[in-house]
C-alpha positions in Angstrom: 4.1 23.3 -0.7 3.8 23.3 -4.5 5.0 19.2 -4.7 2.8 18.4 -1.8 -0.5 15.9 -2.5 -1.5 14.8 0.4 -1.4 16.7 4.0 -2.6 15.4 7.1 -2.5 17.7 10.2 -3.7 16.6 13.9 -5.5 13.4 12.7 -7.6 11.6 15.3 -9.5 8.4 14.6 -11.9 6.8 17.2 -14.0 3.6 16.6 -16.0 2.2 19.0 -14.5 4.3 21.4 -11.2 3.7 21.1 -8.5 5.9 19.8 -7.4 4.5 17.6 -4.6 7.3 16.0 -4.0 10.2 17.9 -2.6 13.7 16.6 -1.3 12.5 13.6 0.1 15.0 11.2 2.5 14.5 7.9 3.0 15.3 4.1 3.4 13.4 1.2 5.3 14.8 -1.9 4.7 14.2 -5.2 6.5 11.4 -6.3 7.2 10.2 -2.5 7.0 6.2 -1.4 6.1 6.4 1.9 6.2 3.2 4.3 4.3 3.4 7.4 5.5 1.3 10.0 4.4 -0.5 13.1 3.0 -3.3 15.1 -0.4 -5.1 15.5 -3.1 -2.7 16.3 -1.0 0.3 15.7 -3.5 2.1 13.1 -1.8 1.3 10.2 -4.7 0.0 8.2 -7.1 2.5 9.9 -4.7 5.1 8.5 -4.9 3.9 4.7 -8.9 3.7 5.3 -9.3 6.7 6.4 -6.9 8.6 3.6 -9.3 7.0 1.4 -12.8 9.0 3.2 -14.3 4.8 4.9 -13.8 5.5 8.4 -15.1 9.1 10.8 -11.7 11.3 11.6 -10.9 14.4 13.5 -8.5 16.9 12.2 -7.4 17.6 8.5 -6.6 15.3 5.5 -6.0 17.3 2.3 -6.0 15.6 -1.3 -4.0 17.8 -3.8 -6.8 18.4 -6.3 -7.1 15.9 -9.4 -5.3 13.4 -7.3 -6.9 9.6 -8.4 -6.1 7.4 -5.6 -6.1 3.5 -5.8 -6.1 0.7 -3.5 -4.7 -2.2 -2.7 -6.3 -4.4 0.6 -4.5 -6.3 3.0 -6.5 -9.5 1.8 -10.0 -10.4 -0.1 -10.1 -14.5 0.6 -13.4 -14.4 0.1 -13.5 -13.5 -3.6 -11.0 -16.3 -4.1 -14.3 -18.5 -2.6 -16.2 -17.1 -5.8 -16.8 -18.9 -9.0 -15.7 -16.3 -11.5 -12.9 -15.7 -14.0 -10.3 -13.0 -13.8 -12.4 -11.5 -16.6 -15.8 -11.6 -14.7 -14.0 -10.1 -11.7 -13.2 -7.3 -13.9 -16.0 -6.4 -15.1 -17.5 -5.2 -11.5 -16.0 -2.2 -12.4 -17.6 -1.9 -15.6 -15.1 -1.5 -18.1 -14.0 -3.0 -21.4 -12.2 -5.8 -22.3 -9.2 -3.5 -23.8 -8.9 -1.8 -20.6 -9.0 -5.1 -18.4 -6.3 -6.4 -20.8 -3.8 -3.3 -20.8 -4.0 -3.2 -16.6 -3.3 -7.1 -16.4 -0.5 -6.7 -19.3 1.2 -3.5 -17.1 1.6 -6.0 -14.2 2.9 -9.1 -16.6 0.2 -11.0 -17.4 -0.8 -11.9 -21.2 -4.5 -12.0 -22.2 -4.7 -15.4 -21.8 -5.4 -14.6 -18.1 -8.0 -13.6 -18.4 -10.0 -16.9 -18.4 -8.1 -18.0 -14.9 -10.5 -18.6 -12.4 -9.9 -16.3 -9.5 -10.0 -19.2 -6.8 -7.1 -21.2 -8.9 -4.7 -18.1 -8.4 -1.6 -18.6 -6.4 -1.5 -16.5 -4.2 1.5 -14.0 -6.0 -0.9 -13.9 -9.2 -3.9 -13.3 -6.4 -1.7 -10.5 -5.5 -0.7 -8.8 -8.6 -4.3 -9.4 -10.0 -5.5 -6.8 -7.2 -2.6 -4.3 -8.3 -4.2 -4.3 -11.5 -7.8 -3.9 -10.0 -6.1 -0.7 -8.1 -4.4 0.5 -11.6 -7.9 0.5 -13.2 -8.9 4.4 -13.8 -5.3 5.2 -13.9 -4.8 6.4 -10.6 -1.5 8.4 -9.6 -1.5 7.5 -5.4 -1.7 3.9 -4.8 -2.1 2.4 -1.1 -0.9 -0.5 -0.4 -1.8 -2.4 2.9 0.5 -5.8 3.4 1.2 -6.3 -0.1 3.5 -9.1 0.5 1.4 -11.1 3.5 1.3 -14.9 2.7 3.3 -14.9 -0.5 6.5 -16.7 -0.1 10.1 -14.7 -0.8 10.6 -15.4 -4.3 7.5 -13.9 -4.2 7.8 -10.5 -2.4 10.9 -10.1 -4.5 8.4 -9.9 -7.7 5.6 -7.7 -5.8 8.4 -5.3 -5.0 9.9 -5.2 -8.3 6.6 -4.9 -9.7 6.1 -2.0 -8.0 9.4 0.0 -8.5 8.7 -0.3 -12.1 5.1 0.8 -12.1 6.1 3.6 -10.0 8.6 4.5 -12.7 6.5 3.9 -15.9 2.9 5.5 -14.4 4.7 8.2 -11.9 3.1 7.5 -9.0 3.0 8.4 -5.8 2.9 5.3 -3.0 1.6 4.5 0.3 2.7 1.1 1.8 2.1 -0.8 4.7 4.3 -3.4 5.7 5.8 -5.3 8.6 9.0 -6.0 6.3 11.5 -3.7 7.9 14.4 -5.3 5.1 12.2 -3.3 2.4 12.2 0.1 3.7 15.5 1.5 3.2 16.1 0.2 -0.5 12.0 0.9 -1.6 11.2 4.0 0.6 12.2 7.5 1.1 10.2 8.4 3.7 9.2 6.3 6.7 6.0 6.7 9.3 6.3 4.7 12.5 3.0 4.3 13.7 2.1 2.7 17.1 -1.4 5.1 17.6 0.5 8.1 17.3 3.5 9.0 15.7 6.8 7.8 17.1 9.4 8.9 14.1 9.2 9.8 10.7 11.9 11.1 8.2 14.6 9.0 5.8 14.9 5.7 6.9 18.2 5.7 7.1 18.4 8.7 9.5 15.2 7.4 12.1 15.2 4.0 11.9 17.3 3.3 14.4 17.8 0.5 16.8 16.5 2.7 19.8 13.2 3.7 17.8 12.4 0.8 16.2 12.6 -0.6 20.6 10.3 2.1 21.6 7.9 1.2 18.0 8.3 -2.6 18.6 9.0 -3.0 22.8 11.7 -5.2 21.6 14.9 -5.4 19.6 14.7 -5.5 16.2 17.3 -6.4 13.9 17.1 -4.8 10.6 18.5 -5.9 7.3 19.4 -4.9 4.0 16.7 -5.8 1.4 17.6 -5.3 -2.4 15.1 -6.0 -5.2 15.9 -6.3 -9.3 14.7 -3.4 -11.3 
């Protein structure tokens, strides 16, 4: 399809031999935020690694061409262990001060941050300062993996704001993993349930229901509205 920039047909990941996903297959539109869903050890990180060419696959994952992906990780503690500014962390990617500026200013930080040492971050300005490291070469498909894990809910309320309005201003395309099922209907329009293999994917709001979300989980879930300021 014309809008499509990323397909993925019978995808198989093995590591250490273990399966780890099995006959995965889906598309991404232009435009799309996609959730993938699931529990511990489902893939889901796996998945966003292997999108991105780290990890050995089977089957077929195609990039629209010119498509700039970033990334987001689940966590980095140990660069908060480092003695270096926000500036100096920056600079591992060799660009300019201008450029270090305008990605910190697009995710609401003034230039004064730049002096912050990494290590006296809390752990929302931790968060957003890796957003920015992701924005750095102005991608257009970011992948997010947990963005919200250990922030507190004030918190995740700003992460997902943030990122409904850099969707909007830089027209991106999204990836996210999350355990936060009271995010997926208001942030998502599309929704991957992972749990090694597929076990739904379409609207939230058509397969997210409670007898899916039993078979993704082996439990009940209860599911709740999540709204977010734009």
């Amino acid at each position: 399809m014309k809008n499509t920039i990323l397909e993925v047909e019978n995808l198989s990941v093995e590591l250490d031999g273990e399966k780890i996903i099995r006959d995965l297959s889906f598309k991404v539109k232009k435009g799309d935020v996609v959730t993938i869903l699931g529990p511990n050890g489902a893939g889901k990180t796996v998945l966003l690694k292997t999108l991105l060419g780290i990890l050995p696959y089977q089957g077929e994952i195609k990039w629209k061409e010119g498509t700039r992906p970033g990334y987001v990780p689940q966590r980095l503690p140990f660069i908060k262990d480092v003695p270096m500014s926000v500036e100096e962390f920056f600079k591992l990617k060799n660009i300019s001060t201008e450029e270090i500026n305008e990605v910190l200013n697009s995710v609401g930080f003034g230039d004064n941050f730049l002096k912050k040492k990494i290590g006296d971050l809390s752990s929302g300005q931790f968060q957003r300062t890796l957003i920015a490291w992701a924005l750095v070469g102005n991608p257009n498909v970011l992948l997010f993996d947990e963005p919200t894990t250990g922030i507190d809910v004030s918190g995740e309320e700003t992460i997902y704001s943030l990122l409904s309005r850099l969707k909007e201003e830089r027209n991106l395309t999204i990836l996210l993993v999350t355990h936060d099922l009271s995010v997926v209907s208001k942030f998502s329009n599309f929704v991957i349930c992972l749990n090694r293999c597929s076990v739904c994917q379409g609207e939230p709001k058509e397969v997210l229901t409670p007898e899916v979300l039993n078979k993704l989980y082996g439990y009940e879930v209860k599911f709740y509205q999540h709204y977010h300021q734009r």
